[in-house]
Structures are given as structure tokens and as C-alpha cells.
C-alpha positions in Angstrom: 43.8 -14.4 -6.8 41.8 -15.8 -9.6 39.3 -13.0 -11.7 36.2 -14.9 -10.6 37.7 -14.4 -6.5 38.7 -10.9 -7.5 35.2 -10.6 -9.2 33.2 -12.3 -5.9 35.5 -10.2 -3.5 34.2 -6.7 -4.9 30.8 -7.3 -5.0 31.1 -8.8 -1.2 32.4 -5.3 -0.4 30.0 -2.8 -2.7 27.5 -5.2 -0.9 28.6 -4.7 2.2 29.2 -1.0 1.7 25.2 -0.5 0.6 24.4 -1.3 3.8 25.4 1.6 5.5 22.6 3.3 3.1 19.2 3.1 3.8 16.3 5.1 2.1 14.0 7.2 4.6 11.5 4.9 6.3 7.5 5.5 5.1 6.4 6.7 9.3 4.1 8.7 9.5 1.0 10.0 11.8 -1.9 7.3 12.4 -4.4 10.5 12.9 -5.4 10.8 9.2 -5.5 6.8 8.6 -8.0 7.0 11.7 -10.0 10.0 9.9 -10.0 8.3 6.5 -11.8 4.9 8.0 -14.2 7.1 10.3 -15.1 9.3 7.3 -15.6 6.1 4.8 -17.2 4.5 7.3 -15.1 1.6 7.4 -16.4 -1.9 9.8 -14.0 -3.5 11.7 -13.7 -6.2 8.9 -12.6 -3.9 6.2 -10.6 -2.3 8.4 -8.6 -5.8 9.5 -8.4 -6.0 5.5 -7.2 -2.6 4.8 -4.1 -3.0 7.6 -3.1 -6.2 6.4 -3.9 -5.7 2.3 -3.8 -1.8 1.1 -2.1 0.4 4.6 1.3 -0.4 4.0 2.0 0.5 0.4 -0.7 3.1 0.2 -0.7 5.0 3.8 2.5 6.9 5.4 2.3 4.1 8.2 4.4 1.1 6.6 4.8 -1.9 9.1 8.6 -3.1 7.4 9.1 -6.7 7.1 12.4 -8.0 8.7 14.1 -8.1 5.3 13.7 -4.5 4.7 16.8 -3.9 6.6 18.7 -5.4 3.3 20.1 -3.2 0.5 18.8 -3.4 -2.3 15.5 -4.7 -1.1 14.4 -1.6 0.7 14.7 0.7 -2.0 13.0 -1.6 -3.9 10.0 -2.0 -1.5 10.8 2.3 -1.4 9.7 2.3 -4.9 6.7 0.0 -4.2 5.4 2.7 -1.3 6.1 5.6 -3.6 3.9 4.4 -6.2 1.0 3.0 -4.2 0.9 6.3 -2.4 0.8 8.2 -5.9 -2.1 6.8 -6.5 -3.8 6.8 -3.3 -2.8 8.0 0.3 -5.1 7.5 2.7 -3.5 9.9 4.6 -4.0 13.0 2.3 -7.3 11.5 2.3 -8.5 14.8 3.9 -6.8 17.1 1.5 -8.7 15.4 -1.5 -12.0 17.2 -3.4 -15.0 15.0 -3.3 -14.7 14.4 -7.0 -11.0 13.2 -5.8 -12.5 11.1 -3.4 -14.8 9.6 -5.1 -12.8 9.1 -8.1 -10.4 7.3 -5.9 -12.9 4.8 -4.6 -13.9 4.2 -8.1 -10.5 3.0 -9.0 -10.3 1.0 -5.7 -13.1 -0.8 -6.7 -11.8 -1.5 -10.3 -8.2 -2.4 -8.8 -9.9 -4.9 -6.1 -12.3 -6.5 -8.6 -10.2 -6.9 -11.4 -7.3 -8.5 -8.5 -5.0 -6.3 -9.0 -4.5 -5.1 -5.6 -2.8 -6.1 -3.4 0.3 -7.1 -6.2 1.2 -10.6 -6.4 4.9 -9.3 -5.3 3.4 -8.3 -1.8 0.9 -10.8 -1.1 3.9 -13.2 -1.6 5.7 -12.4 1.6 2.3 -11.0 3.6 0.0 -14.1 3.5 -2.8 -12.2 5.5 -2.9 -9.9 2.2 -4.3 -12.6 0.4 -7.9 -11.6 0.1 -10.6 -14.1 -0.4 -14.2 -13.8 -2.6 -15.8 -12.4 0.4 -13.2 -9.9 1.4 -13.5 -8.8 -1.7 -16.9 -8.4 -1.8 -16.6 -6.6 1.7 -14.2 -3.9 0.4 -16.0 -3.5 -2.8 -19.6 -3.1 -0.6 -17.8 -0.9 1.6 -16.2 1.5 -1.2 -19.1 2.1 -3.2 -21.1 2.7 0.2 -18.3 5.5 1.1 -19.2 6.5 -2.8 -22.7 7.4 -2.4 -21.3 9.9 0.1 -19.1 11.8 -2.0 -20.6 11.2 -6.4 -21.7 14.5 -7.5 -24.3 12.2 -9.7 -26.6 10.5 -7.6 -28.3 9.3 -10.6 -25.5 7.3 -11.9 -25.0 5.2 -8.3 
């Protein structure tokens, strides 16, 4: 057998081999994603955009894609959860101050209007994440609606 076979054949196996090992799956409770829209006040419409554009990377309810069941691509999209829920869970939602709260809608507004969220690398596979002028409008009319309730400052709204 040749290097390059010999080469081929052991990354066939490690391959094979990785797919015994799976990081933990991001599945958790709806309840708090439930209290977060009530308590924001959320329409229908933003909440259609928030399932399909923000939930899965920044909730503990992640609806997998079919490829997620291939190692190394799930602990890459493990990565991508980990860091969108650093920065904002909407399931701790209820643990967060109002300064918190509102802080964190300030940044979702700057994230939505700037088009940085959702990333490029997930509106690739999830079409529906897409988000057009006026669902961005929507989200950013919602958010600093859900602000009023929760800035400390009224005069700076």
C-alpha cells in the first residue's frame, strides 16, 4: 500500500471513529422562550422571525439541521450556540436586571441594523433566516418598543 492509501485509509477511520462522539444537544424548556416573547411583547410576525432567524443559536431550543449528525460539523455548530447564547439567551431572559435587559435589546438592535445577525454562515443553510428591509424594520420597532419598558432613562428614548 502506497503512503497516499495509507494516508486516505487513516483519516477514513479517525473519521469514522468521531462519529461515535457527539457533543450534548442545545434542548431545553420552551417555558422561558414563551415568557421572554409575552414579556417583550412580541407579534406573531417577530415571533415567525425570531424562530426562524435568532432561537436557534441564541435560545436553549435548537431545531438541528440534518447534517448536525456529522462530526466535525456539530461541534462546530456547538461552538456557534455557545456563543450566541453568551451573548443573549432568551431563556435566562427572566434572570436578567432591567439594565440587562435593556442593554440586551440595545445590542439587538445594533446587531440587526448593522446585518450582523443572523451570520452569513447560518443564513446560508436556513434560507427563512434571511431577513428582508421590513423584517428588519419589524424587529428593530419591536425591540425598542420592549425598550421603553425596561430604560431606566426615559429621557433618552
Amino acid at each position: 500500500m502506497t503512503r497516499k492509501k495509507k494516508i486516505i485509509s487513516g483519516l477514513v477511520i479517525v473519521f469514522v471513529i468521531a462519529q461515535f462522539f457527539q457533543p450534548t444537544k442545545n434542548q431545553g424548556n420552551l417555558e422561558p422562550i414563551a415568557l421572554f416573547l409575552v414579556e417583550t411583547q412580541a407579534s406573531n410576525e417577530v415571533k415567525q422571525i425570531l424562530k426562524h432567524a435568532c432561537f436557534d443559536c441564541h435560545s436553549s431550543v435548537t431545531n438541528y439541521p440534518w447534517y448536525n449528525t456529522i462530526t466535525p460539523v456539530n461541534y462546530w455548530l456547538n461552538g456557534h450556540i455557545k456563543e450566541g447564547k453568551k451573548h443573549f439567551n432568551v431563556s435566562k431572559w427572566a434572570s436578567y436586571s432591567v439594565k440587562k435587559k435593556d442593554h440586551k435589546l440595545e445590542k439587538l438592535i445594533e446587531e440587526i441594523e448593522a446585518q450582523d445577525m443572523p451570520l452569513a454562515s447560518y443564513t446560508w443553510t436556513h434560507k427563512e433566516a434571511q431577513l428582508t428591509d421590513v423584517q428588519v424594520q419589524s424587529l428593530v420597532d419591536w425591540a425598542r418598543n420592549a425598550r421603553s419598558n425596561y430604560s431606566l432613562d426615559t429621557d433618552n428614548n
